[in-house]
LUMFIKOL-550961 format. One record per residue (C-alpha): x, y, z; residue number from 0; residue in one letter. Coordinates in nm, 4 decimals, always signed. Layout:
<recs>
<rec c1="X" c2="Y" c3="Z" i="NUM" aa="a"/>
...
</recs>
This chain:
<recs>
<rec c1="+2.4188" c2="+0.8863" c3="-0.7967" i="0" aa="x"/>
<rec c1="+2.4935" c2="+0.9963" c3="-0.4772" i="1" aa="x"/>
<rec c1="+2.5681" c2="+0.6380" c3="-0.1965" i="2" aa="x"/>
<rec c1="+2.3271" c2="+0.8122" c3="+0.0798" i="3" aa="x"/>
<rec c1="+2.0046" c2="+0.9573" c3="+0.0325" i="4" aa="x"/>
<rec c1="+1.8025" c2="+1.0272" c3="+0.3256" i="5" aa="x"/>
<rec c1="+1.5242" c2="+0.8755" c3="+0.1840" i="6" aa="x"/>
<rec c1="+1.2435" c2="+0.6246" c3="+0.1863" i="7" aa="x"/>
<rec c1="+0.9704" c2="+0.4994" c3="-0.0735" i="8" aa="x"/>
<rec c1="+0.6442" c2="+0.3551" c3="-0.0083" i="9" aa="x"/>
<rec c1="+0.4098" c2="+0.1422" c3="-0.2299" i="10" aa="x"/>
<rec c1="+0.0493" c2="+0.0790" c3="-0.2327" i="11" aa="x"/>
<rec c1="+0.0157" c2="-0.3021" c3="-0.3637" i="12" aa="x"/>
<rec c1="-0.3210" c2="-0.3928" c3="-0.4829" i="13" aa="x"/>
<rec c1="-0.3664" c2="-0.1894" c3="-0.8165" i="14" aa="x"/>
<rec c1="-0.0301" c2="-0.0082" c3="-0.7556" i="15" aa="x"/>
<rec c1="+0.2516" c2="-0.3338" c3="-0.8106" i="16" aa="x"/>
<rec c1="-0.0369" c2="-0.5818" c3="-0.9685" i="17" aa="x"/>
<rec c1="-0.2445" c2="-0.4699" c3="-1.2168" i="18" aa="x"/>
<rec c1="-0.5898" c2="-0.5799" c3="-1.0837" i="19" aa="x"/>
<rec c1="-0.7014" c2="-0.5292" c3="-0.6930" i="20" aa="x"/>
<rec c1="-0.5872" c2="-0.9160" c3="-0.5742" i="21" aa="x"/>
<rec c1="-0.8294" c2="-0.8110" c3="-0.2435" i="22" aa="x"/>
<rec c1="-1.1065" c2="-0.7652" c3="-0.4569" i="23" aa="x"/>
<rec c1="-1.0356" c2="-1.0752" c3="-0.6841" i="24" aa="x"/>
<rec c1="-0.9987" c2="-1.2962" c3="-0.4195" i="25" aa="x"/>
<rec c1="-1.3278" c2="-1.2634" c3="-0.2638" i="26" aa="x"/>
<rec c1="-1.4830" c2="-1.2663" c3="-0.5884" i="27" aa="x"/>
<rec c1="-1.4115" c2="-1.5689" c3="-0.6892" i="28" aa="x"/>
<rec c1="-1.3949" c2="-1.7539" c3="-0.3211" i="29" aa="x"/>
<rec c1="-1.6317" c2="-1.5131" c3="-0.1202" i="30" aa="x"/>
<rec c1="-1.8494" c2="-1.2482" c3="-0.1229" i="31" aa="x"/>
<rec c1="-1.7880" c2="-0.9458" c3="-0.2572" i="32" aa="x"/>
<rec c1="-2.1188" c2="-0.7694" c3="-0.2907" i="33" aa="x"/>
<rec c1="-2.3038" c2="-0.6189" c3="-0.1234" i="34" aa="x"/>
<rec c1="-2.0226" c2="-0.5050" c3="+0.0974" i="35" aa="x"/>
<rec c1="-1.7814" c2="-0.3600" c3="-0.1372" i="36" aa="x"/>
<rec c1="-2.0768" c2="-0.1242" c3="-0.2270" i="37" aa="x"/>
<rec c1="-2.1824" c2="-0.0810" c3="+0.1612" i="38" aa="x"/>
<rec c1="-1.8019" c2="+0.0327" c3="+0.2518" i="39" aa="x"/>
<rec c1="-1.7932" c2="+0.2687" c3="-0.0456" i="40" aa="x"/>
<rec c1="-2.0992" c2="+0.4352" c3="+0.0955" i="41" aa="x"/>
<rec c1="-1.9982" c2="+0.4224" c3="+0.4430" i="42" aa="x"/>
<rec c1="-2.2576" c2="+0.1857" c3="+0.5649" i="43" aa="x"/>
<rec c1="-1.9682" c2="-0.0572" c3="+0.6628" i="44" aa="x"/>
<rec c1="-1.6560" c2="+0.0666" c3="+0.8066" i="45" aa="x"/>
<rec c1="-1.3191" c2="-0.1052" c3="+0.7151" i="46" aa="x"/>
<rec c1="-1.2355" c2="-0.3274" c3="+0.9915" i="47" aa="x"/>
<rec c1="-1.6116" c2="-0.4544" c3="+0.9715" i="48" aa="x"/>
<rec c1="-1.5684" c2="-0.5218" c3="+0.6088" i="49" aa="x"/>
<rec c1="-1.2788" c2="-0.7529" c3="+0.6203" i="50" aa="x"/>
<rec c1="-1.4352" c2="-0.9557" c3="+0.9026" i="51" aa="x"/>
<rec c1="-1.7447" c2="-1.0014" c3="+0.6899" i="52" aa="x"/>
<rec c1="-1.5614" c2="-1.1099" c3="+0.3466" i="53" aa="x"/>
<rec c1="-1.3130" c2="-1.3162" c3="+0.5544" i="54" aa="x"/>
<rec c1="-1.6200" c2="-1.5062" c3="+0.7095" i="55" aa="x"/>
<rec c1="-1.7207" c2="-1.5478" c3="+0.3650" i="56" aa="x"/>
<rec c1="-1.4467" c2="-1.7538" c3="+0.2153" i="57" aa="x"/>
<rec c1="-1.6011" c2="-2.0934" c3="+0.1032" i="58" aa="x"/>
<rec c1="-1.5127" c2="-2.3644" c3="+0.3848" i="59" aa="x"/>
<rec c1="-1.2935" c2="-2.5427" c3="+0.0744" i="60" aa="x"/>
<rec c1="-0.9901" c2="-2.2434" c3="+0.0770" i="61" aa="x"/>
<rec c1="-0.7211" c2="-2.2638" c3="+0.2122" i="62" aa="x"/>
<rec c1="-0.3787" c2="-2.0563" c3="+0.2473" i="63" aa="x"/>
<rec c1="-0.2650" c2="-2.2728" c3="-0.0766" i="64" aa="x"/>
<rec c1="-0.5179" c2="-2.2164" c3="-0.2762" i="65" aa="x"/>
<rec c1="-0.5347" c2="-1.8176" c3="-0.1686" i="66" aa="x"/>
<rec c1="-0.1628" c2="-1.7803" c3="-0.2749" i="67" aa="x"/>
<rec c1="-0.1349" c2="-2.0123" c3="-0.5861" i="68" aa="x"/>
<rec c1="-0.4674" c2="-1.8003" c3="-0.7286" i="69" aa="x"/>
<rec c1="-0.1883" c2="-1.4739" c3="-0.5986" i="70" aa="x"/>
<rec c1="+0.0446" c2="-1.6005" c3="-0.7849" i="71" aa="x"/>
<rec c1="-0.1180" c2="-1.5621" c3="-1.1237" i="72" aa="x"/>
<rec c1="-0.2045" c2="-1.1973" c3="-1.1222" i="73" aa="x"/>
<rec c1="-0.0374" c2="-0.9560" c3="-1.3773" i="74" aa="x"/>
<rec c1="+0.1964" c2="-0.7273" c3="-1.2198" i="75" aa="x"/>
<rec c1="+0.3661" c2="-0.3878" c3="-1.2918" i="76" aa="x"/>
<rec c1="+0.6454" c2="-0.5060" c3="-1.5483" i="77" aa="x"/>
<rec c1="+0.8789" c2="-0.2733" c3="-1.4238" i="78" aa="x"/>
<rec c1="+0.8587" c2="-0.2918" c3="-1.0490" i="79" aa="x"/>
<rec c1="+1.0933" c2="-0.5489" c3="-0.9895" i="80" aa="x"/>
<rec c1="+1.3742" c2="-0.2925" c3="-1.2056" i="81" aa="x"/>
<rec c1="+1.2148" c2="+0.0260" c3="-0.9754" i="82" aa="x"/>
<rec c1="+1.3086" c2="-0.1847" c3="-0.6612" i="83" aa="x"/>
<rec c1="+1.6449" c2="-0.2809" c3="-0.7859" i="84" aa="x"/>
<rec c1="+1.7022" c2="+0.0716" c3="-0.8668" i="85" aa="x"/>
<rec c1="+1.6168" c2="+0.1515" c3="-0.5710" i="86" aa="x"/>
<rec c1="+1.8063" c2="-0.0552" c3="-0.4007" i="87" aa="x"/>
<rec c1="+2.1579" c2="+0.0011" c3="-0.6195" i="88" aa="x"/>
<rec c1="+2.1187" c2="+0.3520" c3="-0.5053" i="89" aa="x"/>
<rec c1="+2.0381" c2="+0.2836" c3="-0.1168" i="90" aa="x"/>
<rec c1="+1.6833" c2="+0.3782" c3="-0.1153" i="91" aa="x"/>
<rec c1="+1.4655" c2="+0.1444" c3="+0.1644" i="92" aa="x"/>
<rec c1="+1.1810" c2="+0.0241" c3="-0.0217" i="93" aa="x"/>
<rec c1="+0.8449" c2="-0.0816" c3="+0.1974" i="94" aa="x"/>
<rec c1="+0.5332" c2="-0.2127" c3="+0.0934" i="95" aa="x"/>
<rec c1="+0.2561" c2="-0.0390" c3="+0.2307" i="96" aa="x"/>
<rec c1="-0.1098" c2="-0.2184" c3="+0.1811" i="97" aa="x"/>
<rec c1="-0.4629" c2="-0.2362" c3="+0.3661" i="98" aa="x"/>
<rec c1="-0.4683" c2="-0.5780" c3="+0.2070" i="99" aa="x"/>
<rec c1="-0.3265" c2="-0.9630" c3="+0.3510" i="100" aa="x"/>
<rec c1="-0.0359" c2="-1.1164" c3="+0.3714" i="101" aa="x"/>
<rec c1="-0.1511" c2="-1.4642" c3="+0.2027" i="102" aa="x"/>
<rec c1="-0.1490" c2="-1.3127" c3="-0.1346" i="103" aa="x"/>
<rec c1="+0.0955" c2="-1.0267" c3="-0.0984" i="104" aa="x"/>
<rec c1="+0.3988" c2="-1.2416" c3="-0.0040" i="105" aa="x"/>
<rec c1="+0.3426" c2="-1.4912" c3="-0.2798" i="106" aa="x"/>
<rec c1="+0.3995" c2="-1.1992" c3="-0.5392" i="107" aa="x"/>
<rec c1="+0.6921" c2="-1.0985" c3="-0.4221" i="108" aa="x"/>
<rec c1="+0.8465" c2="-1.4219" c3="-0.3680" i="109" aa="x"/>
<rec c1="+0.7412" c2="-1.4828" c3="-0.7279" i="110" aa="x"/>
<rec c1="+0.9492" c2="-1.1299" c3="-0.8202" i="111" aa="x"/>
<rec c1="+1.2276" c2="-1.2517" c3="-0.5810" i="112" aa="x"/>
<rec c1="+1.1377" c2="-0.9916" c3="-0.4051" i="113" aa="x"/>
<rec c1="+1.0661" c2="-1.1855" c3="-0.0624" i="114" aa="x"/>
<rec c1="+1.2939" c2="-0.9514" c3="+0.1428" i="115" aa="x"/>
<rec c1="+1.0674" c2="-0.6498" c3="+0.0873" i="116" aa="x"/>
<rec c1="+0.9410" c2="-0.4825" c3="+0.4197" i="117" aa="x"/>
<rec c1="+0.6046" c2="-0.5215" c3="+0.3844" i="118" aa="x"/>
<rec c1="+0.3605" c2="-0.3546" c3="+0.6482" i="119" aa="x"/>
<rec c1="-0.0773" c2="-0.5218" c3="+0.5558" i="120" aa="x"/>
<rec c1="-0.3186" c2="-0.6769" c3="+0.7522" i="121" aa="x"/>
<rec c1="-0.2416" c2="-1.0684" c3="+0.8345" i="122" aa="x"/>
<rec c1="-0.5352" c2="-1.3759" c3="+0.7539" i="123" aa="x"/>
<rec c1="-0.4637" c2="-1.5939" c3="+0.9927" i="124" aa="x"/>
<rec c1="-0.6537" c2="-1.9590" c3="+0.9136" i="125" aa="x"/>
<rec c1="-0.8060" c2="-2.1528" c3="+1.2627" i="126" aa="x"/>
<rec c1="-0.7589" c2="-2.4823" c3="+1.0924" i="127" aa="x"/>
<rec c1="-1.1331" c2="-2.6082" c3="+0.9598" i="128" aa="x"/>
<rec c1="-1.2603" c2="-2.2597" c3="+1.1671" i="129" aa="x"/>
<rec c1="-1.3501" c2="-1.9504" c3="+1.0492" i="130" aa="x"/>
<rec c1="-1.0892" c2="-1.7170" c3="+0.8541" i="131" aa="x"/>
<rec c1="-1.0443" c2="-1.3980" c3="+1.0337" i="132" aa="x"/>
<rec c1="-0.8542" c2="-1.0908" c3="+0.9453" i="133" aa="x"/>
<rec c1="-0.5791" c2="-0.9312" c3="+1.1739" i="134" aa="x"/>
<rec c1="-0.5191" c2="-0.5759" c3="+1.2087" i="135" aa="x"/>
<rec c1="-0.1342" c2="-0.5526" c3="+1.3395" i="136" aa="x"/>
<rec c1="-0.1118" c2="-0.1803" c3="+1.2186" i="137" aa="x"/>
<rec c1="-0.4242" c2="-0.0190" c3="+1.3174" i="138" aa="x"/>
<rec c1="-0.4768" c2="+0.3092" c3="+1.4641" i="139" aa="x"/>
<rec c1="-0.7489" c2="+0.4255" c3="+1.6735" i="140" aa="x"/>
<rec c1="-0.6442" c2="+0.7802" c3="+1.6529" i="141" aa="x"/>
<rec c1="-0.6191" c2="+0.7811" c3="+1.2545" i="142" aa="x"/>
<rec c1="-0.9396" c2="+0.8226" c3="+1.0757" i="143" aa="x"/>
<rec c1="-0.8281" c2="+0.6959" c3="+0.7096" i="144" aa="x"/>
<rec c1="-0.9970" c2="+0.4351" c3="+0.5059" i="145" aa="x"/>
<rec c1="-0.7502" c2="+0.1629" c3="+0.6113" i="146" aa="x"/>
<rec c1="-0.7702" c2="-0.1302" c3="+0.9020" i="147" aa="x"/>
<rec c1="-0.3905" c2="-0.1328" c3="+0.8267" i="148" aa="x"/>
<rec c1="-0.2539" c2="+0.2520" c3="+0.8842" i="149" aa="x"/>
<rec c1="-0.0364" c2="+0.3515" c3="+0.6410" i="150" aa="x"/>
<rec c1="+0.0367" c2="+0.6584" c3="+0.7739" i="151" aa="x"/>
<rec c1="+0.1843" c2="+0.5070" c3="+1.1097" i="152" aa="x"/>
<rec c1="+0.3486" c2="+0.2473" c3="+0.9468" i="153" aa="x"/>
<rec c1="+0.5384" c2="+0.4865" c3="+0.7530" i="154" aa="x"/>
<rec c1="+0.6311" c2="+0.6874" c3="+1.0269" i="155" aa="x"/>
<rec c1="+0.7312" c2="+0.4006" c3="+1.2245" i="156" aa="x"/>
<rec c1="+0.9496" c2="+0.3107" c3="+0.9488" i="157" aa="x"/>
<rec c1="+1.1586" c2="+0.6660" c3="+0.9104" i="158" aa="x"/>
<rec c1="+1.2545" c2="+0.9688" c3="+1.1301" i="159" aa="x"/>
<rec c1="+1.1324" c2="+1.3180" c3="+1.0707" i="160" aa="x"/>
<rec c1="+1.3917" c2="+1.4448" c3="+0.8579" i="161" aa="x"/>
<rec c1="+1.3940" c2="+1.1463" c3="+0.5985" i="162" aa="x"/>
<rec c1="+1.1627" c2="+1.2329" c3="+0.2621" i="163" aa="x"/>
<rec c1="+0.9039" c2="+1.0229" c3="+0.2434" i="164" aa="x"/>
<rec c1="+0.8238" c2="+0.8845" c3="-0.1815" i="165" aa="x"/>
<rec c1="+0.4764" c2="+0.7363" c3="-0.1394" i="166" aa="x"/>
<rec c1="+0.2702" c2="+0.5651" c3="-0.5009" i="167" aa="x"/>
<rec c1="-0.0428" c2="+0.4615" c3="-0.4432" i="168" aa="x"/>
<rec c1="-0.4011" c2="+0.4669" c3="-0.6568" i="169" aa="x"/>
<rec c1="-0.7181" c2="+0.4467" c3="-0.4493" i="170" aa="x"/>
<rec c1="-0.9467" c2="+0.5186" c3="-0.1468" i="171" aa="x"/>
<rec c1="-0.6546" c2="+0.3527" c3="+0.1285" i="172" aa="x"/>
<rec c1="-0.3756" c2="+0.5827" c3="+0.0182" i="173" aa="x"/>
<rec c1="-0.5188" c2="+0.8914" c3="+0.0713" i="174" aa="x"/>
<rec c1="-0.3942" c2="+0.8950" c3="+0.3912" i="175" aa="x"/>
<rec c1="-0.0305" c2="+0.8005" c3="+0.3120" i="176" aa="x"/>
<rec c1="-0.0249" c2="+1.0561" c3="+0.0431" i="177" aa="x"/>
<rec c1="-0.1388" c2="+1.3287" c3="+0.3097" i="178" aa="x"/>
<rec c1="+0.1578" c2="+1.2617" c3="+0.4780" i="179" aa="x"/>
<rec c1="+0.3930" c2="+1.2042" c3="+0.2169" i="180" aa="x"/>
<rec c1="+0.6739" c2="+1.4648" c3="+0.0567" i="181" aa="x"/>
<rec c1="+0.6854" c2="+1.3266" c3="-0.2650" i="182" aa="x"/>
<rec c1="+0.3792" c2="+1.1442" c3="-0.4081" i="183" aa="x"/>
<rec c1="+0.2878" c2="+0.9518" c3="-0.7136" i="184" aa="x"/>
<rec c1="-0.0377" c2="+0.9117" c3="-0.7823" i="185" aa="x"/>
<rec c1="-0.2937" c2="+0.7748" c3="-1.0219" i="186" aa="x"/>
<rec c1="-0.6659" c2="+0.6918" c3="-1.0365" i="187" aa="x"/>
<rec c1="-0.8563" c2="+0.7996" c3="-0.8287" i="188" aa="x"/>
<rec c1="-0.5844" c2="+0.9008" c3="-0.5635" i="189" aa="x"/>
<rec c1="-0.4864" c2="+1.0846" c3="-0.8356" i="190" aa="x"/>
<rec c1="-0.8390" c2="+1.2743" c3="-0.8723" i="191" aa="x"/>
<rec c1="-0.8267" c2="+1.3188" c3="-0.5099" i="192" aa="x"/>
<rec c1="-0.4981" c2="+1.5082" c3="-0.4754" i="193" aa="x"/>
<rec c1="-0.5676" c2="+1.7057" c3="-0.7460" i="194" aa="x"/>
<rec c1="-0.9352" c2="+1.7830" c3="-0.5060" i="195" aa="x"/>
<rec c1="-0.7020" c2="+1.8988" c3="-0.2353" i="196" aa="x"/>
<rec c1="-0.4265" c2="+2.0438" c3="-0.4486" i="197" aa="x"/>
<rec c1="-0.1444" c2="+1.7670" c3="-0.3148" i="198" aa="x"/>
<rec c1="+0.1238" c2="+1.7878" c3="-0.5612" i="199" aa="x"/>
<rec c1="+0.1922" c2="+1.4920" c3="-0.7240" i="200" aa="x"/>
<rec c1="+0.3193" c2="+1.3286" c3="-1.0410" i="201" aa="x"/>
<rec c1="+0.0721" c2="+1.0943" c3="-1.2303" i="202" aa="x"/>
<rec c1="+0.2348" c2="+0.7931" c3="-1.3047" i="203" aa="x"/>
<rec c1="+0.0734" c2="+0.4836" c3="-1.5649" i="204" aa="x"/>
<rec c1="+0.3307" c2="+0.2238" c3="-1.3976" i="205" aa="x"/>
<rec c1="+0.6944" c2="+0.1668" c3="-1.2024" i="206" aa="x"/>
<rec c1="+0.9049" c2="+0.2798" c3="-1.5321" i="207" aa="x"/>
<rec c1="+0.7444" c2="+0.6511" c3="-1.4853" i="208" aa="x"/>
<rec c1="+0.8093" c2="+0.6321" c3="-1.1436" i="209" aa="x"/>
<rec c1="+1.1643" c2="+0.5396" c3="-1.1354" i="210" aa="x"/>
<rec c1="+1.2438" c2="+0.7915" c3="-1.4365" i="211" aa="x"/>
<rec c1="+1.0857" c2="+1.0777" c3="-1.2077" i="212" aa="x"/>
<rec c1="+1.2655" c2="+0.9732" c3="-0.9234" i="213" aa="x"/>
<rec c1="+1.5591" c2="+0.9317" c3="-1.0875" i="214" aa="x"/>
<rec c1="+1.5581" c2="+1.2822" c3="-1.2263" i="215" aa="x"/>
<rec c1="+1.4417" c2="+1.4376" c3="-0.9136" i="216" aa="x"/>
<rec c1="+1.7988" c2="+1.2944" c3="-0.7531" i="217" aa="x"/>
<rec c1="+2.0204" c2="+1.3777" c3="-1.0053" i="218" aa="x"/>
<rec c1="+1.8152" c2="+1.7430" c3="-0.9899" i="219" aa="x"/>
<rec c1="+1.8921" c2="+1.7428" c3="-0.6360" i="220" aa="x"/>
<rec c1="+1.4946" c2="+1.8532" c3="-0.5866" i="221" aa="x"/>
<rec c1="+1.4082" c2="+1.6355" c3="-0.3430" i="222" aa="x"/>
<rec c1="+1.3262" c2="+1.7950" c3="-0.0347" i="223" aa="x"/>
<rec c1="+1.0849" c2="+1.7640" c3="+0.2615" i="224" aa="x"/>
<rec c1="+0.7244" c2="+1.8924" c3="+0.1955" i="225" aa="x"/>
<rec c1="+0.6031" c2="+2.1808" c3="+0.4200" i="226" aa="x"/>
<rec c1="+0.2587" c2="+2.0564" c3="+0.4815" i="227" aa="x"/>
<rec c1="+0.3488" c2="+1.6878" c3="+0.5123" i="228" aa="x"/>
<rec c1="+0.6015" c2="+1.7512" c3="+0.7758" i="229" aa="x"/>
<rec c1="+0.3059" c2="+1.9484" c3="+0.9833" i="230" aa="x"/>
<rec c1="+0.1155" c2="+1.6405" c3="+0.9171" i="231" aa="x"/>
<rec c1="+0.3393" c2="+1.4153" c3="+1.0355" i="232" aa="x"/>
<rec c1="+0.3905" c2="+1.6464" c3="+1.3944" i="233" aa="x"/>
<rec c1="+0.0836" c2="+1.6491" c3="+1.4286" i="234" aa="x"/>
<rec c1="-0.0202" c2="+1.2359" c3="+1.3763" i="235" aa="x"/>
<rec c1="+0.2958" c2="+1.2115" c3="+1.6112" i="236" aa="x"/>
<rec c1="+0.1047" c2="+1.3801" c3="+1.8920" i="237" aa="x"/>
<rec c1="-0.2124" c2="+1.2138" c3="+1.8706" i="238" aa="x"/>
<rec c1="-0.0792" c2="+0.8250" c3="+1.8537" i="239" aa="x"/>
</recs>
């Protein structure tokens, strides 16, 4: 393998490293989840408005404890922790990208040993016995994607315009990273959705796919910027 790759992967986490959407769990079983979740998916709510509202919901018993011990007991990807070793034997910066919180995200990975993972999501900060609200530390006004938590500018934040950008995601939030993304894999219904506007991609069913693809791509020496992404990219540049 070569020792410098001028490269960068991204990951979706809820439905992309666990198995289940933790976001969507959470406020299940401490909030509530519906009507809203419907409302957003019909565009009667709009992101930002969304979180506020299931935040606000969270019983007045939950706390940041409870929030990341229930975290701590969903299924994840079996082979992610081997994809970011891989990665990391082979000098590839690995970055969690997520329109979800940091209370349940950072208990997973500290559960995978994983801890020292960039990791760019939206923040839960807890008022003591006052309301939980959400914090947006990565929005974008300019960016009109389905995320409080841009995942396109945190990516480019992350890289410079010549480094090729690996992106996996699965659902409504990463349509925007995968937009702007040379190399995506994709399942789900990001998956349906690139194939709607003709994105190459490769489907993946979990992190073993992913790092066998990647790995081959390497070794191939196919890796290489994509044309449309780039223009993307220039383009989000000028606007932020």
């Amino acid at each position: 393998m070569p020792e410098k790759l001028e490269i960068a992967v991204f990951c979706d986490f809820d439905g992309t490293v666990t198995k289940l959407d933790i976001g969507d769990e959470l406020f299940k079983n401490f909030g509530e989840f519906e009507p809203y979740h419907t409302d957003l998916r019909n565009g009667r709510l709009n992101i930002r408005d969304y979180w506020k509202i299931l935040c606000s919901s969270l019983r007045h018993d939950v706390d940041k404890e409870k929030l990341e011990s229930f975290a701590s007991e969903i299924e994840v990807d079996p082979y992610f922790e081997q994809f970011v070793r891989f990665c990391n034997n082979n000098s590839i910066p690995v970055a969690i990208l997520s329109d979800g919180f940091d209370v349940y995200i950072e208990p997973v990975l500290r559960k995978l040993g994983l801890e020292e993972m960039k990791v760019f999501c939206n923040k839960m900060i807890f008022n003591g016995k006052s309301a939980i609200v959400p914090n947006y530390k990565y929005a974008s006004e300019s960016c009109e994607c389905l995320c409080a938590s841009c995942k396109r500018n945190a990516m480019l934040e992350y890289v410079d315009d010549e480094t090729i950008i690996v992106f996996a995601g699965d659902d409504y939030s990463d349509f925007c990273a995968a937009e702007h993304s040379d190399i995506v894999f994709a399942k789900k219904k990001l998956a349906a959705w690139c194939n709607e506007k003709r994105i190459p991609h490769y489907p993946y069913s979990n992190f073993f796919d992913v790092m066998r693809i990647l790995k081959k791509l390497i070794e191939g020496k196919k890796l290489k910027i994509r044309h449309q992404a780039k223009i993307k990219r220039m383009k989000a540049f000028e606007t932020e």
